[in-house]
N, C-alpha and C positions, 0 to 999 in steps of 0.2 A: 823920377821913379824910385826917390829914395824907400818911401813910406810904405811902397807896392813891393818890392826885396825885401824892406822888413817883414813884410804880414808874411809873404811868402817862404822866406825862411823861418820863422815860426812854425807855419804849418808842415812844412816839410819835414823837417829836424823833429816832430812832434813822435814822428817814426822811428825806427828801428838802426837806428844811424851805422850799426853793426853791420848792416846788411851790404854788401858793395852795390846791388842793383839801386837802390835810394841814394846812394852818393850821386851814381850815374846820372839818375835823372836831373837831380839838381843840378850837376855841372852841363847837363845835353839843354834844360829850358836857357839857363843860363847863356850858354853860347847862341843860340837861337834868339834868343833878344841882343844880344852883341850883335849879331850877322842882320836883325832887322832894321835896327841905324845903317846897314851900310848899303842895305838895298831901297831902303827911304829916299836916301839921299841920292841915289844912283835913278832913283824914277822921280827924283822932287816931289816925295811928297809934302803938300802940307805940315805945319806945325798939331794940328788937331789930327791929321793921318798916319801920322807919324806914330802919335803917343797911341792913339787907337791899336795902331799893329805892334807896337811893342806891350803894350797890356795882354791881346791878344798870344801875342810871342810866349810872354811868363806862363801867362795861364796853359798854353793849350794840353801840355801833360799833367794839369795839375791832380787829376782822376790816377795817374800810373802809381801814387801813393798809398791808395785804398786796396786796388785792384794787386800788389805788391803782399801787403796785409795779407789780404785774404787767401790767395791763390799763391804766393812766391814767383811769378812766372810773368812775361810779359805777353800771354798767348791769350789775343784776344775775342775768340770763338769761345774762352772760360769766361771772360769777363771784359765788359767793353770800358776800357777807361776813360775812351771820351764821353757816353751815358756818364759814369759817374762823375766826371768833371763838371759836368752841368749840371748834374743831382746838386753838387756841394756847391756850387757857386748860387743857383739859381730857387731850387727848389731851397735850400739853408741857407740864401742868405747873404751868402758872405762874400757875392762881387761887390756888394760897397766896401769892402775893405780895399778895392783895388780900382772902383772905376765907380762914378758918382752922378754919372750924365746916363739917365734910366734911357735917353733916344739910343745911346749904343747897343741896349742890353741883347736886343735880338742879334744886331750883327755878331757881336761876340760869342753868343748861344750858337749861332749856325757854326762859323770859325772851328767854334772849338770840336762841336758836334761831328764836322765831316773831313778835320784835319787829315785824317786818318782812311778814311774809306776809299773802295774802289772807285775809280773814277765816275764808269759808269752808273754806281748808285748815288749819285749825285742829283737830284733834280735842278731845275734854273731857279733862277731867282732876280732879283732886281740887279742891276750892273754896281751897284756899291755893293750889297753883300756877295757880290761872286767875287768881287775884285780882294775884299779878305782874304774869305775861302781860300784864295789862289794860294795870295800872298803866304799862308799861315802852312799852306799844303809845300812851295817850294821851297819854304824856309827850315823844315821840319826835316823832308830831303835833302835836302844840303848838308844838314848838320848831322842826318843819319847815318851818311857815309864817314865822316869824320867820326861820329863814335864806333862807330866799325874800326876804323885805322886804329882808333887809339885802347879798344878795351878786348875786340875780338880779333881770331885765326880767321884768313880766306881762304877758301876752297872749294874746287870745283871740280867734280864727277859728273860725266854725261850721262852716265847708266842712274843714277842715282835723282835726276830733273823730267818730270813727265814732259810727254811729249807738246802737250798743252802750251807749256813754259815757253818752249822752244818756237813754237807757231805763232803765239803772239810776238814772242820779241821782234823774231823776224819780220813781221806786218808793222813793226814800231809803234808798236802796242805796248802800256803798261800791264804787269799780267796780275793776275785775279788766284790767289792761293788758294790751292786744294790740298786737305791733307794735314797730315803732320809734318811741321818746318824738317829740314835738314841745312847743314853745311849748304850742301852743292845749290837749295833752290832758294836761300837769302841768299846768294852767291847771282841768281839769274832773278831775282827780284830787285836786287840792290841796281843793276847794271840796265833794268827797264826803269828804273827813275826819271830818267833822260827823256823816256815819253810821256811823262805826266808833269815836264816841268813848263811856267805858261809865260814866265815872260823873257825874254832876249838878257834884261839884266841881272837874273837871276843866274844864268847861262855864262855871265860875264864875272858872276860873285864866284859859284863854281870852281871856273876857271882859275881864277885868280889865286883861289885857297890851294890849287892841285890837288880835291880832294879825292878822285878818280886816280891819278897817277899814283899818288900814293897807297890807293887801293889796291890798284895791279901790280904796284911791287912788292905785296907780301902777300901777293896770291896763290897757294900753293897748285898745282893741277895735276888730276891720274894721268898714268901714263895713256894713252891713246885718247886721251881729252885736250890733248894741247892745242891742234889744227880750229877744234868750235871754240874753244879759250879764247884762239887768236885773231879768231872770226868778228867774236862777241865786244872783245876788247877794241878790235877795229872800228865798229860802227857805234860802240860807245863817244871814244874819242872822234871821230868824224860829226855826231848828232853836236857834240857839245859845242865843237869848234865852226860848224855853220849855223850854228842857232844865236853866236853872241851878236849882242847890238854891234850896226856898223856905225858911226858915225859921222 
């Protein structure tokens, strides 16, 4: 992957490097291609399935570059990054800088297309490109909680999370934004992750990292939100710890 980090750091660096949200993303694909070796290896993938989901891994923020540019913001109702990540790889070109076998190009197009999206806008597809999809969708979760821990404040106001939020979690349902972000509902967004993640080993990577623990302990909560806090918190930790592989 030597050749694939260079083009990609190139591209990346070609930006605003002043900016700390473009530092972000490069250290967030970065970690996300680290974490896709170890869930390759945790599901045996392939030697050829392997590098597929780590190309997959680098690229799939490679649009939050553009969409940075334009808007300053990572709100993607202004601007979709993953549209433009396959603008720039596909319509310009420039996934042969990273991937040279034209049979991947669609799977990597969908990957990166619906890394991102509500579950339910998802349509099927063939059992090799969902198995990306997945991979490209738990891997990106995983590591979204960790750059939480390491760049943002948590916290959580119940007065401040539609009731919406609160209905799916409980149905263990991943939930579907409405609205302008706040604190409190990346807060119950972050914490329905756990229902849009698809495989056991993922559950088991997760775990591993404590990336949840360490979420809840710099969570701050309003005063009469602590009891749904402790609620939320509980069947977080519960989804995760009966979802790992047993072996």
């Amino acid at each position: 992957m030597d050749k694939e980090k260079e083009e990609f750091i190139k591209y990346a660096t070609s930006f605003d490097m002043n900016n700390p949200k473009i530092k972000l993303k490069i250290a967030h694909s970065f970690r996300v291609l680290g974490l896709s070796s170890e869930l390759a290896k945790k599901l045996s993938l392939t030697k050829e399935e392997t590098e597929l989901i780590k190309v997959i891994s680098l690229l799939h923020d490679i649009g939050r570059f553009e969409q940075l540019r334009l808007t300053s913001s990572f709100d993607d109702c202004i601007f979709d990054h993953a549209r433009s990540g396959i603008d720039y790889l596909f319509q310009e070109g420039f996934i042969k800088d990273y991937c040279n076998d034209e049979r991947n190009y669609e799977i990597i197009r969908k990957a990166i297309y619906y890394h991102n999206k509500y579950v339910d806008d998802i349509p099927p597809f063939d059992d090799v490109t969902n198995k990306y999809i997945n991979l490209i969708r738990d891997l990106d979760k995983i590591d979204i909680v960790n750059t939480i821990n390491l760049n943002y404040d948590v916290y959580f106001k119940k007065e401040d999370v539609p009731k919406s939020y609160f209905d799916e979690f409980f149905q263990a349902k991943s939930i579907k934004r409405v609205g302008l972000n706040n604190p409190s509902k990346s807060f119950m967004t972050t914490c329905a992750f756990v229902y849009d993640i698809n495989y056991p080993e993922s559950f088991e990577l997760l775990k591993e990292k404590d990336y949840y623990q360490k979420y809840f302990a710099k969570a701050k909560v309003a005063i009469g939100s602590e009891k749904l806090y402790e609620e939320i918190k509980e069947n977080v930790r519960k989804k995760v710890k009966e979802s790992i592989y047993v072996r």
